[in-house]
C-alpha positions in Angstrom: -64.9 11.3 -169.6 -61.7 10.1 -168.9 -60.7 10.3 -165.4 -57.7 9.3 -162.8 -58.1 6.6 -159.9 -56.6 4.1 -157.6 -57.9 0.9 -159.1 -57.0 -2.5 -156.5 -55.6 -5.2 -159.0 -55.5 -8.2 -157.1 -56.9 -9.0 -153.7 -54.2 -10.3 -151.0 -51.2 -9.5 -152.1 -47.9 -9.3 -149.8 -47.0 -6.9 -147.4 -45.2 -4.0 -148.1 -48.0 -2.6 -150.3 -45.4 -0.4 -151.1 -43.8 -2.9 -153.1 -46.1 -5.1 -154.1 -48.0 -1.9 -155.0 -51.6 -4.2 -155.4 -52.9 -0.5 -156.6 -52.7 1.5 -159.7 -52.8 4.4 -160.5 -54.8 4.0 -163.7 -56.7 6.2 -166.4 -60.2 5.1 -166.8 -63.3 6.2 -168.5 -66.4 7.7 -166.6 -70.2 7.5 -168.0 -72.3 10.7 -167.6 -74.7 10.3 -164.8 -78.1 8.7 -165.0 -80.9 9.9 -163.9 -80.8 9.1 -160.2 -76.7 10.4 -160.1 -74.5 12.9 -159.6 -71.0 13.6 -161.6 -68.7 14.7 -158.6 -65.8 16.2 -158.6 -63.3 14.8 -155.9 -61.7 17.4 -154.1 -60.3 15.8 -150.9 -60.6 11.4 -149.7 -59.4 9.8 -146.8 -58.0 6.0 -146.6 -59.9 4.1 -144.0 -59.4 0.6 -143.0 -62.1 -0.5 -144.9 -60.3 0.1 -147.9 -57.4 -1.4 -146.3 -59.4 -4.8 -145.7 -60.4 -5.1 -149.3 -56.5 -4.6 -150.0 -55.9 -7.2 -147.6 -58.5 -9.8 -147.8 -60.5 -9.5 -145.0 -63.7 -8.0 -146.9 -63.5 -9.8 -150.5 -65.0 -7.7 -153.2 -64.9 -8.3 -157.3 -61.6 -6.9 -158.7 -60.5 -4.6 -160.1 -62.0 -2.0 -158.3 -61.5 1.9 -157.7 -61.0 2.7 -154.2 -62.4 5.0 -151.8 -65.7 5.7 -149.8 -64.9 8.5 -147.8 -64.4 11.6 -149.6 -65.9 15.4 -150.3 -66.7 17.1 -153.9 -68.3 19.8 -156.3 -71.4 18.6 -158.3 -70.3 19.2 -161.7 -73.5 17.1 -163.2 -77.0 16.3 -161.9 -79.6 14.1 -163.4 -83.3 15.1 -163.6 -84.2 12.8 -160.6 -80.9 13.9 -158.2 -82.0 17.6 -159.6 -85.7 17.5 -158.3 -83.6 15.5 -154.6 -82.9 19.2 -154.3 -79.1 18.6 -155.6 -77.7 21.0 -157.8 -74.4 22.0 -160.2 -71.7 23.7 -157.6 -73.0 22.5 -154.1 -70.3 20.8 -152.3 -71.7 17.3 -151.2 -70.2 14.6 -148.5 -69.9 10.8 -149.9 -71.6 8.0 -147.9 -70.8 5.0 -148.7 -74.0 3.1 -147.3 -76.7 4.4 -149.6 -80.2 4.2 -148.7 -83.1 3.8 -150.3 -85.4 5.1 -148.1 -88.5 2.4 -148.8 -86.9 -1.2 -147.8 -87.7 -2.5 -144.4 -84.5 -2.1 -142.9 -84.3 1.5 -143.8 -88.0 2.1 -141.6 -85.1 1.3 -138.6 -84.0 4.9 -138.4 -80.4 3.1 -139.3 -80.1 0.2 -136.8 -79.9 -2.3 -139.9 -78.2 -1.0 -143.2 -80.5 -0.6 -146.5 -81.0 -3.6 -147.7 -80.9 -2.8 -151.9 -77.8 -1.0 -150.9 -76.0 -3.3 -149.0 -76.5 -5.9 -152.5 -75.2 -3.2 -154.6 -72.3 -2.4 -152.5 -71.4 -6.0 -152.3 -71.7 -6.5 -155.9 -69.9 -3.5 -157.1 -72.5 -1.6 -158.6 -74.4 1.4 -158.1 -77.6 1.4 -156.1 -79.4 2.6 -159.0 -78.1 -0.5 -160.8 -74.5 -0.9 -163.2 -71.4 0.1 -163.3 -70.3 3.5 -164.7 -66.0 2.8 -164.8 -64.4 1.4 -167.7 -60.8 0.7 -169.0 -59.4 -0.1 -172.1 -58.6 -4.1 -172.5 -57.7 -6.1 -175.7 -61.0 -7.5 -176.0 -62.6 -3.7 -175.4 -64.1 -2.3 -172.4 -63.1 -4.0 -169.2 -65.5 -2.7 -166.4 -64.0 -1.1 -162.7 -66.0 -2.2 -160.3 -67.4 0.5 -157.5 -66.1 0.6 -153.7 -69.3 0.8 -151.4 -71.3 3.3 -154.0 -68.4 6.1 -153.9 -64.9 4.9 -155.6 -63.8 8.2 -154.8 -60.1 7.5 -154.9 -60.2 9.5 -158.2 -60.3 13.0 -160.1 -64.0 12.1 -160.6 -66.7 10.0 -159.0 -70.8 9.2 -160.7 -72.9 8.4 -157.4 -76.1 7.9 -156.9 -77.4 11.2 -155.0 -78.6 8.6 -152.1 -74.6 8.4 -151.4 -74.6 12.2 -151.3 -75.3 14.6 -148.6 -74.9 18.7 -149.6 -72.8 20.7 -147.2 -72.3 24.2 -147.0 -69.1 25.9 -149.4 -67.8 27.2 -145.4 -67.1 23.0 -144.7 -63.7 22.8 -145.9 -63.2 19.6 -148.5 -61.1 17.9 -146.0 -63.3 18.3 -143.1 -66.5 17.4 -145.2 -64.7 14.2 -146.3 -64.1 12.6 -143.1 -67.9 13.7 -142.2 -69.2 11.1 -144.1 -67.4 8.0 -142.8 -65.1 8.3 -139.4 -67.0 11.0 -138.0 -70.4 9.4 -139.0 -69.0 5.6 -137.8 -67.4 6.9 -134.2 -69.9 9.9 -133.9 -72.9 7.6 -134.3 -71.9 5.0 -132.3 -72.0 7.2 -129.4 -75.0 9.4 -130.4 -76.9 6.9 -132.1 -76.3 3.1 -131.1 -74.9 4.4 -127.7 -77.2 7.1 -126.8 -74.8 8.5 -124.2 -77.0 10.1 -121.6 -76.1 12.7 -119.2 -73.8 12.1 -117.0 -72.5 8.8 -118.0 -68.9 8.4 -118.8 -67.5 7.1 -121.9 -64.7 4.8 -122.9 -63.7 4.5 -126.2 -60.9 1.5 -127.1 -59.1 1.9 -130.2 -57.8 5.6 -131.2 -57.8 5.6 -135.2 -60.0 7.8 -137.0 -63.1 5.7 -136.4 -62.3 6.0 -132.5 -60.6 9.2 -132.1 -64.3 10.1 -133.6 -65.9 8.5 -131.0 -63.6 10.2 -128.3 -64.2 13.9 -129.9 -68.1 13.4 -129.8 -67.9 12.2 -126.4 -66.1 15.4 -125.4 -68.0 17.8 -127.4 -71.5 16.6 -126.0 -70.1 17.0 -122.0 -72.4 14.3 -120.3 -69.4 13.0 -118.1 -66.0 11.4 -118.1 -64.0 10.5 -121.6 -61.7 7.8 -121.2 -59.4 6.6 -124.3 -57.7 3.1 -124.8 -55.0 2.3 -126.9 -51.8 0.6 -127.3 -50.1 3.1 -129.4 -48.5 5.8 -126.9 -48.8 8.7 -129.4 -52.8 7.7 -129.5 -53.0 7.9 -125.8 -50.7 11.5 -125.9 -53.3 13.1 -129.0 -56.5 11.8 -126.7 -55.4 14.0 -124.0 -55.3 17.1 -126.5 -58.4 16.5 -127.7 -60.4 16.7 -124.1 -59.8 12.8 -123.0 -59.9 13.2 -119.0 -57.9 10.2 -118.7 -56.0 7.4 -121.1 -54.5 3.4 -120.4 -52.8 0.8 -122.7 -55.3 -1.7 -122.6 -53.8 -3.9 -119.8 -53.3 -0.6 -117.8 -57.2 0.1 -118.0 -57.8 -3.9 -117.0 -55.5 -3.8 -114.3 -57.2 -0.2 -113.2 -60.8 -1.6 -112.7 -62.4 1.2 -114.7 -66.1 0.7 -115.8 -68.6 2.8 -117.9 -71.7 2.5 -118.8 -70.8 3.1 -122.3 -67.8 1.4 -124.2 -67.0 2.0 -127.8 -64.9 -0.9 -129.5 -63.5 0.5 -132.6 -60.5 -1.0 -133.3 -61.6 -4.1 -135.6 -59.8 -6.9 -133.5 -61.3 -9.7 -131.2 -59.1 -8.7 -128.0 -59.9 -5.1 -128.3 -63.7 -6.3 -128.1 -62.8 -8.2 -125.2 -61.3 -5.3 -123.6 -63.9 -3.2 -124.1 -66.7 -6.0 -123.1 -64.6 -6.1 -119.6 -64.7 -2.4 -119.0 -68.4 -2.1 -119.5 -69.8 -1.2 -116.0 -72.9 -3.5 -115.0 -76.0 -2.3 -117.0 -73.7 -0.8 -119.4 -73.7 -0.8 -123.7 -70.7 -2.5 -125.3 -71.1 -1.0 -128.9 -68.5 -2.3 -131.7 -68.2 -0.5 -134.8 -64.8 -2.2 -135.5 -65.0 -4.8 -138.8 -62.4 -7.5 -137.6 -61.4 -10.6 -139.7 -64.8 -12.9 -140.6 -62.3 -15.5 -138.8 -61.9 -13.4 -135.7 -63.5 -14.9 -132.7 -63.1 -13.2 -129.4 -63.6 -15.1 -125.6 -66.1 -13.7 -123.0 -68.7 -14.9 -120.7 -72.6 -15.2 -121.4 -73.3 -15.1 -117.3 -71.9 -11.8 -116.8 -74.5 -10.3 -120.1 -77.1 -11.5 -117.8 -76.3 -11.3 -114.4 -74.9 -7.9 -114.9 -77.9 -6.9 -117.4 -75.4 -6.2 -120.2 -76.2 -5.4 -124.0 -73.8 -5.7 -126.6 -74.6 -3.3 -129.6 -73.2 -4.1 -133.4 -73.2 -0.5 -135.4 -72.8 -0.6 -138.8 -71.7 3.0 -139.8 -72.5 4.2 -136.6 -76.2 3.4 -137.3 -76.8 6.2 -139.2 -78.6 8.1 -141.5 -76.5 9.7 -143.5 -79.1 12.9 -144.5 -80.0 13.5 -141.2 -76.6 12.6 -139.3 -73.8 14.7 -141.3 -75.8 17.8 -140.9 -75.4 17.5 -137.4 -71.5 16.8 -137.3 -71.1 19.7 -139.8 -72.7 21.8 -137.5 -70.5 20.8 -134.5 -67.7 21.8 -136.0 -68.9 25.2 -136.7 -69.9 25.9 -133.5 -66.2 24.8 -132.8 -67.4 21.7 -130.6 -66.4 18.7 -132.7 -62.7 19.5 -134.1 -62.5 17.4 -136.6 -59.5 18.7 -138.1 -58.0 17.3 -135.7 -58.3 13.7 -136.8 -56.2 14.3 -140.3 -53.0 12.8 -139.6 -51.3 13.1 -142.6 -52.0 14.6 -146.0 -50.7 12.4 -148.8 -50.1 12.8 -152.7 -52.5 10.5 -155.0 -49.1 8.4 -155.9 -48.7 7.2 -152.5 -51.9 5.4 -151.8 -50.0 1.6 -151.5 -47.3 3.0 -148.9 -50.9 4.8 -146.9 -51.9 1.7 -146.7 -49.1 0.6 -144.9 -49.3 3.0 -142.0 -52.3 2.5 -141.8 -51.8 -1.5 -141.2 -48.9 -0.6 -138.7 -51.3 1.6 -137.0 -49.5 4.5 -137.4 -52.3 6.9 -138.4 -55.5 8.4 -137.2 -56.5 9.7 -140.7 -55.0 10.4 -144.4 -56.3 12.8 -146.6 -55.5 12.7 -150.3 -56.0 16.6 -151.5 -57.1 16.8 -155.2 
């Protein structure tokens, strides 16, 4: 079928996207489903910095490629194997864009370490159940798109493999559902999962974009103690106090402070934010990072204090979660009006202005954006 979607040309190209435009908005052709997939229907997608760091070069992946990995849909198509996964034509499903397959070894770790088939495919540009299903016209014929992280959901229309699906109910509105499955999973599970925020303890959370404003709401919503947010972006700080934060600093304000916590969420992708957040981890305390920095990044602290002070230092990968079990949860939260997760859409945009998104989002000027379908 032929379909719409932001396809990423060329990796690295100059800043403002919004002239250099390194995505099109392109017509491509769609295979049915296999077996093992679904054919969704996009109805809403949010732009997340790890779409940005393909744009940019800091997570290099085969080009072209179709954008998107967090985003909400109708089942218009199910093959037999997604059928008898319990999947079926109208059921409105949450993309994930770590799939797993449920029988390699690091998927027995109740999603400490990411699926290991999964992790090939997404790197690769394929499907976990193997290929490519995009395609555009080229002189020499078919030219194939490759996938982003399983989903590509940038686009009127999106084949997954139904382990990169998870069904919510019709009352989860297609924006809400969308940023379920990848800033509310990422900052939710790094305080549920990798975190496990006890009661009680207080929580810091350093880097207020979607990922950490995330973090902050789930903090709030499970009342165990004190939520403190960190940014350097004033309006940040000022939405963190709307959304239940009991207190907020610039970083150097919250250095300067002395404040500690037994837990600290770093999700802002950069090596001085870690290091903020390692030195406002209270002794015995969890530093977990969710933030994907720059492979060159390298950020300064000191190996005494992780042992004299009986540190840990936690790495979460999607909020170390499992997608099937995880997103149920969340979804759940925000009916019971606990988790607002509205709350974290920033801006809705139109499909045409994905390259100038990805510009606010660079300059740090948004929590989340939401393109409506």
């Amino acid at each position: 079928m032929q379909i719409r979607g932001a396809v990423l040309e060329e990796i690295g190209r100059a800043r403002p996207y919004a002239e250099s435009r390194p995505i099109a908005i392109a017509e491509l052709e769609l295979d049915p489903p296999g077996p093992t997939e679904l054919l969704v229907r996009i109805e809403a997608a949010g732009i997340c910095h790890s779409d940005l760091s393909v744009v940019d070069g800091n997570r290099v992946r085969p080009t072209p490629m179709l954008l998107g990995h967090e985003a909400a849909g109708i089942v218009e198509q199910a093959g037999a194997d997604a059928s008898a996964a319990g999947f079926t034509v109208g059921d409105r499903v949450v993309l994930a864009f770590l799939p797993r397959c449920g029988e390699c070894a690091n998927c027995a770790t109740d999603g400490r370490l990411p699926c290991i088939p999964g992790t090939a495919a997404n790197n690769a540009g394929d499907l976990l159940s193997g290929g490519i299903r995009l395609h555009r016209s080229a002189a020499d014929g078919r030219e194939p798109v490759h996938h982003h992280l399983g989903v590509s959901a940038i686009a009127t229309h999106a084949v997954v493999d139904h382990r990169s699906a998870v069904v919510v109910g019709a009352d989860v509105p297609p924006e809400i559902a969308a940023v379920l499955g990848c800033a509310v999973l990422t900052g939710g599970g790094a305080v549920m999962n990798a975190g496990a925020l006890a009661a009680g303890e207080d929580t810091i959370v350093v880097g207020l974009g979607g990922v950490g404003m995330a973090a902050l709401i789930t903090a709030v919503s499970l009342g165990h103690g004190r939520v403190i947010g960190v940014d350097a972006v004033a309006a940040k700080l000022d939405r963190a106090r709307e959304l239940g934060a009991d207190a907020v600093y610039t970083p150097d304000e919250a250095v300067d402070a002395g404040i500690r916590s037994p837990l600290v969420v770093e999700a802002a992708g950069h090596p001085r934010a870690f290091e903020t957040a390692f030195a406002l981890t209270a002794p015995g305390g969890r530093t977990v990072t969710v933030g994907l920095p720059s492979p060159a990044a390298r950020s300064e602290i000191s190996p005494l204090t992780i042992t004299a002070e009986a540190r840990s230092i936690i790495g979460s990968y999607l909020g170390s979660a499992v997608p099937a079990r995880d997103i149920p949860r969340y979804a759940q939260l925000w009916r019971e009006g606990r988790l607002p997760v509205e709350a974290l859409i920033s801006d809705t945009i139109a499909f045409d202005d994905i390259n100038a998104a990805m510009d606010t989002l660079a300059d740090g000027r948004a929590v989340r954006q939401v393109i409506r379908f």
